[in-house]
VEXDREN-2710 file (C-alpha; in Angstrom, 1 decimal):
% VEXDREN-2710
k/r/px/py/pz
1/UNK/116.2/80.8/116.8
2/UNK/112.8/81.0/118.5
3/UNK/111.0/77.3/118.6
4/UNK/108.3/78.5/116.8
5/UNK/109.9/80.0/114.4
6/UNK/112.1/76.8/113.6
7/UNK/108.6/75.0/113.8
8/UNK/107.2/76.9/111.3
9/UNK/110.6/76.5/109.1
10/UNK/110.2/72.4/109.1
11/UNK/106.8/72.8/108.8
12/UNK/107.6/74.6/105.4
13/UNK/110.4/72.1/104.5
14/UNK/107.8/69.3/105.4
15/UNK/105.4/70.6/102.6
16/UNK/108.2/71.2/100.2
17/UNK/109.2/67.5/100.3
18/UNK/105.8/66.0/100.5
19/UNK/105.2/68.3/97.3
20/UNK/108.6/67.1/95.7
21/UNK/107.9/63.7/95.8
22/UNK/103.8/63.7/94.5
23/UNK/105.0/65.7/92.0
24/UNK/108.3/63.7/91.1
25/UNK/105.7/60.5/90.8
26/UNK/103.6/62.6/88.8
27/UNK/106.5/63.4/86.1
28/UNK/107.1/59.2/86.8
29/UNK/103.8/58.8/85.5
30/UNK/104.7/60.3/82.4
31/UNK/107.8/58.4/81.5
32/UNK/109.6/61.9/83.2
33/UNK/112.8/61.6/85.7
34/UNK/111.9/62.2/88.9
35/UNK/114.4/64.3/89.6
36/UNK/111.9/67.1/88.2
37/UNK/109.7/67.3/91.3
38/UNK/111.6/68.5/93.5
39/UNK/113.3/71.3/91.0
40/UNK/109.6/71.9/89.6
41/UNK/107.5/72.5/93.2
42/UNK/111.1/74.3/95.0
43/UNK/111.2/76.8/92.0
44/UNK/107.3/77.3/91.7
45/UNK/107.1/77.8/95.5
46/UNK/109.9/80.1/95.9
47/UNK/108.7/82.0/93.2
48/UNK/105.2/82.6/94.5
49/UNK/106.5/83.7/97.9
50/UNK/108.9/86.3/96.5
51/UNK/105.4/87.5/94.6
52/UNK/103.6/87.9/97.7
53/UNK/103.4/90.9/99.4
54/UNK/106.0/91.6/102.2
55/UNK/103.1/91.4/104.9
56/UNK/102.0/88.0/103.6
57/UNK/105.2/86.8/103.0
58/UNK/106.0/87.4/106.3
59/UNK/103.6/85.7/108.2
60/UNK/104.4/82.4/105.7
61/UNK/107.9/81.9/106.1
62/UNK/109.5/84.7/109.0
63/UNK/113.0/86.3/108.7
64/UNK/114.2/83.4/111.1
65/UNK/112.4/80.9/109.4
66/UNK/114.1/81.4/105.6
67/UNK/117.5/81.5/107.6
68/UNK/117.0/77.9/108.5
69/UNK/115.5/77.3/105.2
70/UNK/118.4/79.0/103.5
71/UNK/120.9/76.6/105.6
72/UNK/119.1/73.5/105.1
73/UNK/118.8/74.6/101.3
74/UNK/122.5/75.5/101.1
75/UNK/123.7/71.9/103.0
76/UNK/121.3/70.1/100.4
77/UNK/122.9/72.2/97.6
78/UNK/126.8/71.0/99.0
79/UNK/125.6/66.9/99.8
80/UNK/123.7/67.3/95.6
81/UNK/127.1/68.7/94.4
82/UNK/128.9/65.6/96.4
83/UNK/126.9/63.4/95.0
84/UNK/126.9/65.0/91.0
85/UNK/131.1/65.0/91.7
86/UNK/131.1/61.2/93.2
87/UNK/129.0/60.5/89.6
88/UNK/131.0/62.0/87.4
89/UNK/133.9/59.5/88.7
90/UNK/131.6/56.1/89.3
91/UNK/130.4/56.9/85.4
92/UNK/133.8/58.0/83.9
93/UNK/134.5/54.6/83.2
94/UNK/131.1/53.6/81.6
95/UNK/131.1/53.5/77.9
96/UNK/133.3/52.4/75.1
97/UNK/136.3/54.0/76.1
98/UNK/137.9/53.5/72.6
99/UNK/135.9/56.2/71.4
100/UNK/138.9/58.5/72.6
101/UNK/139.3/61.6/70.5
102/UNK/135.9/61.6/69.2
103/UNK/134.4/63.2/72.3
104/UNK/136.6/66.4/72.0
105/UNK/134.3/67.8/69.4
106/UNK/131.3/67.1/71.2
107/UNK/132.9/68.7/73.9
108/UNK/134.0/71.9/72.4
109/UNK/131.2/72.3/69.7
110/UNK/128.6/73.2/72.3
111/UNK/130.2/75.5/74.5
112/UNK/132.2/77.3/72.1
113/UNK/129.1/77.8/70.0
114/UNK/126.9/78.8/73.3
115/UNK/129.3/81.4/74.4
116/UNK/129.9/82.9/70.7
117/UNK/125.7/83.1/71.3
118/UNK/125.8/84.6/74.5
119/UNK/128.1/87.3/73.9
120/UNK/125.7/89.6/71.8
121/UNK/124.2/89.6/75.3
122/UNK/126.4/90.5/77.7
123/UNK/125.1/93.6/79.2
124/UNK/122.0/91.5/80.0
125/UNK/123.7/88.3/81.4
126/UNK/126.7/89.7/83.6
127/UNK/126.4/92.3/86.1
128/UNK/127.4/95.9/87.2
129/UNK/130.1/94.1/90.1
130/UNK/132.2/92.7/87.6
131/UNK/133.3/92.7/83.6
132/UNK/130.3/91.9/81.5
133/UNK/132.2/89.0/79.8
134/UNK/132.2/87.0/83.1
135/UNK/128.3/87.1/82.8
136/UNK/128.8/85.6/78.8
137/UNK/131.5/83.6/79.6
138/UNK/129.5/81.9/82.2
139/UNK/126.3/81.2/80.8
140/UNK/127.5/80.1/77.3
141/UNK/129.7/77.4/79.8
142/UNK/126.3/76.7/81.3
143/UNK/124.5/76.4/78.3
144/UNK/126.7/73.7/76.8
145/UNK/126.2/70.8/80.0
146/UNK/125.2/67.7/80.5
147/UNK/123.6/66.0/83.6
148/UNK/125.3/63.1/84.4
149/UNK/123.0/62.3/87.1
150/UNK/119.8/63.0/85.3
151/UNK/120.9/61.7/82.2
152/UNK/122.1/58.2/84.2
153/UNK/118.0/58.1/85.4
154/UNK/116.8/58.7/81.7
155/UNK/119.2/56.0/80.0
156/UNK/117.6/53.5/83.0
157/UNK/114.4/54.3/82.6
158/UNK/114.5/53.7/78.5
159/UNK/116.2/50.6/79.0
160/UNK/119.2/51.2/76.6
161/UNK/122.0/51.0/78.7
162/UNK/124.1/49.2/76.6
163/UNK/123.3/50.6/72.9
164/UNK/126.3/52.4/71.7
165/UNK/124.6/55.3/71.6
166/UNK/123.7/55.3/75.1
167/UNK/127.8/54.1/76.1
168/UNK/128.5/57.4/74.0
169/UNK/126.6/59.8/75.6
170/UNK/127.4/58.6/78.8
171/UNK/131.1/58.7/78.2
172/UNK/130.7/62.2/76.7
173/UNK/128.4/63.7/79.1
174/UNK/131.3/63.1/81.9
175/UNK/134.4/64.6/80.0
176/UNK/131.8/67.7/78.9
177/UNK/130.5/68.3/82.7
178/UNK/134.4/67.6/84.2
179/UNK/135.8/70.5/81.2
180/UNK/132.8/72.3/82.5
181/UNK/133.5/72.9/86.5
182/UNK/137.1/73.3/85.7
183/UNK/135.8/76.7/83.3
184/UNK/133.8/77.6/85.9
185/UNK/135.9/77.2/88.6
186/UNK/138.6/79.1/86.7
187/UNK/136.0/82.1/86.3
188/UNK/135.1/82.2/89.6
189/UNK/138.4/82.5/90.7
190/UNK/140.0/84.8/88.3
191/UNK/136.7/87.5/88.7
192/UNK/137.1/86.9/92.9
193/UNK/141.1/87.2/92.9
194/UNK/141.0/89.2/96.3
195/UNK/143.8/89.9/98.8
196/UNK/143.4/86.8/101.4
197/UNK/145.2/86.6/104.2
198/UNK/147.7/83.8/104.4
199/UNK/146.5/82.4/107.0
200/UNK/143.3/81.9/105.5
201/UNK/144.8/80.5/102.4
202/UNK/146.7/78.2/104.4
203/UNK/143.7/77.0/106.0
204/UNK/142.2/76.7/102.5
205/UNK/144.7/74.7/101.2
206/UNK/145.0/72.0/104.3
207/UNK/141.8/71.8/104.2
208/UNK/141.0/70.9/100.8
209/UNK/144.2/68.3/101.1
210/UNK/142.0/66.8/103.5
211/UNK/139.0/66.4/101.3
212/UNK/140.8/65.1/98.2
213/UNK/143.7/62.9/99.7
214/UNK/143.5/62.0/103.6
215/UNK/139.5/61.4/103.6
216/UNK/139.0/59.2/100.5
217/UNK/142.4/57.0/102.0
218/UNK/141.1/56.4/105.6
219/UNK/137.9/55.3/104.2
220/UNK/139.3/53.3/101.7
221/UNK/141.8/51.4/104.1
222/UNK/139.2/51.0/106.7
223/UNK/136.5/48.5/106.5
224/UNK/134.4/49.8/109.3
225/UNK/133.8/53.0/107.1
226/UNK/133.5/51.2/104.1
227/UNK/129.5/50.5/104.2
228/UNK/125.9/51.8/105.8
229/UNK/125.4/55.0/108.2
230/UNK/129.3/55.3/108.6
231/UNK/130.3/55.8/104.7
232/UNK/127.1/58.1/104.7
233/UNK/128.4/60.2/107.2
234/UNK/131.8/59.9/106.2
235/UNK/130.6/61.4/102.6
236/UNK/128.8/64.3/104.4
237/UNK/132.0/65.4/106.2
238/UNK/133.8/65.1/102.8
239/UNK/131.3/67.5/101.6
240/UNK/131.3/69.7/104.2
241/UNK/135.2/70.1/104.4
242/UNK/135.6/70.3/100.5
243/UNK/133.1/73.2/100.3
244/UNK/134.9/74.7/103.3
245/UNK/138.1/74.6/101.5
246/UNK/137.1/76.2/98.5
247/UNK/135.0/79.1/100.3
248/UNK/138.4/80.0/102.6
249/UNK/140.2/80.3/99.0
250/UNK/137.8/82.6/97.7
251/UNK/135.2/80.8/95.0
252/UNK/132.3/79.1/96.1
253/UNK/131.7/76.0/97.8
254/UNK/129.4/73.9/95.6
255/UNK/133.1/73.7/93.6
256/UNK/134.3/72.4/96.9
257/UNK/131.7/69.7/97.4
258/UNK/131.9/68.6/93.8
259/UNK/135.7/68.3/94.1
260/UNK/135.4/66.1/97.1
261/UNK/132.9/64.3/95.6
262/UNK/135.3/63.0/92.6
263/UNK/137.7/62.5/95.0
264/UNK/135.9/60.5/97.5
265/UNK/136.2/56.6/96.5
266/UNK/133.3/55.5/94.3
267/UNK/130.7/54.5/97.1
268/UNK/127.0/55.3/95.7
269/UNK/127.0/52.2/94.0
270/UNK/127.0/50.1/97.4
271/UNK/123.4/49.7/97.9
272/UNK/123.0/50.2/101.3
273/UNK/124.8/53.8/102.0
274/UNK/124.0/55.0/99.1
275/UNK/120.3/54.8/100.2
276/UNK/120.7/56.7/102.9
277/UNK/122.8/59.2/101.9
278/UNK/120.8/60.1/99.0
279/UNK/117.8/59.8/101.5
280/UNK/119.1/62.6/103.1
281/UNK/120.0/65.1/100.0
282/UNK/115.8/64.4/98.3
283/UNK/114.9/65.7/102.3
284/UNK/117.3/68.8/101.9
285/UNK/117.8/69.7/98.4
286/UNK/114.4/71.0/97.4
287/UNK/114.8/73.4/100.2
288/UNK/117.5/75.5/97.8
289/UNK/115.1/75.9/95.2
290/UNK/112.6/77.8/97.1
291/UNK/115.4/80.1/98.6
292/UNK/117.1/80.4/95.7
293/UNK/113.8/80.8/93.7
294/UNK/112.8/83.9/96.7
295/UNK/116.2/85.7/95.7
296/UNK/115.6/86.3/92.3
297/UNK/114.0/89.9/91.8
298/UNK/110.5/89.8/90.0
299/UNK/112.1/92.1/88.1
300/UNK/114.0/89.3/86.1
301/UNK/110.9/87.4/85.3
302/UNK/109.5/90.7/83.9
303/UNK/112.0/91.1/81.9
304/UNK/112.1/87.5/80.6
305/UNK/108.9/87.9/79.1
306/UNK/109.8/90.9/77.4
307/UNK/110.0/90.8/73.6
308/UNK/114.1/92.1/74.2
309/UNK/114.0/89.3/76.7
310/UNK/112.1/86.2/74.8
311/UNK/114.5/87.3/71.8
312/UNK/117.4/86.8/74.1
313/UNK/116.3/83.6/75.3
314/UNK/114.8/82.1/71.9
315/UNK/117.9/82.8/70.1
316/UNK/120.3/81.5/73.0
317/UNK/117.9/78.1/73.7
318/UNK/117.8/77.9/70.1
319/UNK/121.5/77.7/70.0
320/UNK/122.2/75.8/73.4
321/UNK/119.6/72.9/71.4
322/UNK/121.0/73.2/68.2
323/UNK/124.8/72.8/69.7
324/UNK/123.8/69.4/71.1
325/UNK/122.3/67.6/67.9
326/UNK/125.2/69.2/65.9
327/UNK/127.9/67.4/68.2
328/UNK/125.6/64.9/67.9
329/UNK/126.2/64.4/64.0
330/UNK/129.3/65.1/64.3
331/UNK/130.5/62.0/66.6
332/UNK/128.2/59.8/64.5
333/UNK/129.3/61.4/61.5
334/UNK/132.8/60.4/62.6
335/UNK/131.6/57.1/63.3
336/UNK/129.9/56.4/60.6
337/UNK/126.3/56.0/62.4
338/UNK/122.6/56.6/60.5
339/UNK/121.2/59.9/60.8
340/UNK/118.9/59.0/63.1
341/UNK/121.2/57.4/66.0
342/UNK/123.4/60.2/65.9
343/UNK/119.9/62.6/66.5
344/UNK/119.4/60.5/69.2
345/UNK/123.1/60.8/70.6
346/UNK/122.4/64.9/70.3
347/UNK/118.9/64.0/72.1
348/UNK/120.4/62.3/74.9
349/UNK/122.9/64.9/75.7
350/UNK/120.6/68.2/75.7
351/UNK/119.8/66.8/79.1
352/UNK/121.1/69.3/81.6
353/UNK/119.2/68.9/84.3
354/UNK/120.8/69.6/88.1
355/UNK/123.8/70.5/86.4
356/UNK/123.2/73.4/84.5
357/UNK/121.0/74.3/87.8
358/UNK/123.8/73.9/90.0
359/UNK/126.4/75.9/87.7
360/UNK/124.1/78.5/87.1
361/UNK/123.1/79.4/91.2
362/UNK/127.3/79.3/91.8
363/UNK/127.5/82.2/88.8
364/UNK/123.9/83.8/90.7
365/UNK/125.4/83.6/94.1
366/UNK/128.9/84.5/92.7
367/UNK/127.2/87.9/91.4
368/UNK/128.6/86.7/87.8
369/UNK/125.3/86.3/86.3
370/UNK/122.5/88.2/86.5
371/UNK/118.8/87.5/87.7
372/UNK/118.0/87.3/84.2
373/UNK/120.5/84.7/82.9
374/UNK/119.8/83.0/86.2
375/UNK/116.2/82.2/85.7
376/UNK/117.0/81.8/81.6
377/UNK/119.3/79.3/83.0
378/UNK/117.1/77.8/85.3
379/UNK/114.0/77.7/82.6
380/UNK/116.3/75.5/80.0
381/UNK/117.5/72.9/82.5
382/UNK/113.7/72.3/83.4
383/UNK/113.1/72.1/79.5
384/UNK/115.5/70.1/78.2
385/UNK/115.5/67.5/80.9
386/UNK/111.4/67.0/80.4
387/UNK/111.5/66.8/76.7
388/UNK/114.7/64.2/76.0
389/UNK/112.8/61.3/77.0
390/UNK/109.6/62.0/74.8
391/UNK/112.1/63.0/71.7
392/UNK/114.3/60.2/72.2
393/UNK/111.2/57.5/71.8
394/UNK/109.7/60.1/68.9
395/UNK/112.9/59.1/67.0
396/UNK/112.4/55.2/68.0
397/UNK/113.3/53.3/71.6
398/UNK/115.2/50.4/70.1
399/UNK/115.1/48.3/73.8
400/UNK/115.1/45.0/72.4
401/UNK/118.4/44.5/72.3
402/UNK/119.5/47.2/74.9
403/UNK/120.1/45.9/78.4
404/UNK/121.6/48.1/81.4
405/UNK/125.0/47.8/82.9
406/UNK/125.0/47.4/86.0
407/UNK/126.3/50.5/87.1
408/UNK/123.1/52.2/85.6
409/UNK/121.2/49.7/86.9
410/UNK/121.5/50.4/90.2
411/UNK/121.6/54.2/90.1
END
């Protein structure tokens, strides 16, 4: 790659993550997660370059310039997926674990009803590479997420940790994103079943031993890569190899990354390492937006604005809301809560955030889903996420008696 070229590409990565971070303060500002900025300004960028004209566009970011974007976007994507899978086992055991079989329905209610939604709408969701009910299948498992991460930031920033309500959707949001990658997964590699090699699915298969047994138990037995710049590497490698895996065997490898990341031994929560390691994913991860954001045809966000396509997307946001306050009542009608902490508990988990992002560009880049449901996708993470806060205090912040755990403290 010619210097200048890779000049230019920081350059643009430079002004993506200046942009991220004014703009995550900005939604700070506003009692917002942060977590926006960067999903906000990536997305808004990569948009507006794909609208410029091919001359323009090329002088802005050259053919070798968006290949190093595209890497540094795709290594973000793997160390955020990491990170989302290394959550999902540091707050599995948060909440009030007696709550047991009360979770299935809150589980099951919103992607069952989502993909019931979704199916009048297949020929508009999937694609022409593979059976249209891999495109419904997909997005109504999309549709019924919760971001753990996000939804970790929101609960801190309200201050009710330790309400029950809070412990519930915490404890729910987990089981439902787990239940979630394990459907998508499953997708992915029943509509890819392909004739590998052996050798290749040998490879695979060592490989992803590696991420999930032998890596977590050398760091875990040895102190020296127990803290600071070494367990920060050590967790990039773990990405890197667990996304490796999972691309030899044929699906893609953001499963990969998240797999190693549940795997990997609980170490965001020490201070130091998990600085730096999340350091590195806020300087890389906005850089996926704005490619991902350039591959989506305009096409697509014609034909979201279209009165087929706002029908399409009314009636399936409608749906993907509704889903989450009916679970919602139905735990707390199960637990015999008021009406208005169990709105609050359906509230709280309509959050999808990165999640439902990072599901929805494996079904994109997977060719399961089309541009359409992509950006649809992409449109109701941003939504949900910016509105939860605000609705939750509309319904009443009850923070005098809520404290944080410690665990969400220092998320």
């Amino acid at each position: 790659m010619p210097l200048g070229a890779a000049l230019q590409g920081l350059t643009v990565l430079a002004v993506i993550v200046i942009g991220s971070v004014i703009v995550g303060d900005l939604f700070g500002r506003f009692g917002q997660p942060r977590v926006l900025g960067p999903i906000v300004v990536g997305t808004a960028m990569g948009t507006t370059l794909a609208a410029c004209p091919e001359s323009i566009r090329g002088v802005l970011i050259p053919t070798t310039s968006r290949q190093l974007l595209d890497a540094v976007g795709t290594a973000g994507l793997l160390l955020l997926m990491f990170a989302a899978g290394n959550e999902l086992r540091r707050f599995g055991k948060l909440g009030d674990t007696s709550i047991g079989w009360r979770v299935a329905p809150c589980v099951v209610i919103p992607i069952g009803v989502s993909v019931l939604a979704a199916w009048p709408f297949a020929a508009r969701l999937g694609v022409a590479d593979h059976h249209d009910a891999y495109g419904w299948l997909f997005v109504g498992i999309a549709l019924g997420v919760t971001a753990v991460p996000v939804l970790v930031l929101i609960v801190k920033d309200l201050g009710i940790g330790l309400l029950p309500v809070a412990q519930a959707a915490l404890r729910i949001s987990v089981v439902t994103d787990g239940f979630a990658w394990i459907l998508v997964t499953s997708l992915v590699v029943v509509s890819h079943a392909s004739a590998l090699s052996p050798g290749t699915l040998a490879i695979g298969a060592a490989l992803l031993v590696v991420a999930v047994f032998v890596i977590p138990r050398v760091v875990s037995r040895t102190d020296a890569l127990q803290q600071g710049t070494s367990l920060a590497v050590m967790m990039a490698v773990s990405a890197l190899v667990g996304a490796t895996a999972t691309q030899l065997l044929g699906f893609h490898p953001a499963i990969g990354a998240v797999i190693a990341g549940f795997s990997f031994p609980a170490a965001l929560g020490e201070a130091s390492s998990g600085r730096g390691f999340n350091s590195v994913v806020n300087v890389l991860w906005p850089a996926f937006f704005v490619s991902i954001a350039m591959s989506v045809p305009l096409q697509a966000l014609h034909d979201l604005v279209s009165w087929r396509g706002l029908a399409c997307v009314g009636i399936l946001w409608f749906v993907a809301l509704g889903s989450k306050l009916g679970a919602g009542f139905v735990f707390g009608s199960i637990s015999r809560w008021p009406w208005r902490q169990s709105a609050k508990l359906g509230v709280l988990l309509d959050c999808r955030g990165v999640t439902e992002i990072a599901i929805a560009s494996v079904g994109f880049q997977a060719r399961l889903i089309s541009p359409f449901a992509f950006a649809m996708l992409c449109g109701l993470a941003i939504a949900t996420t910016a509105i939860t806060a605000p609705l939750y205090r509309w319904l009443g912040n009850d923070t005098t008696s809520a404290r944080e755990t410690p665990e969400v403290a220092t998320a």
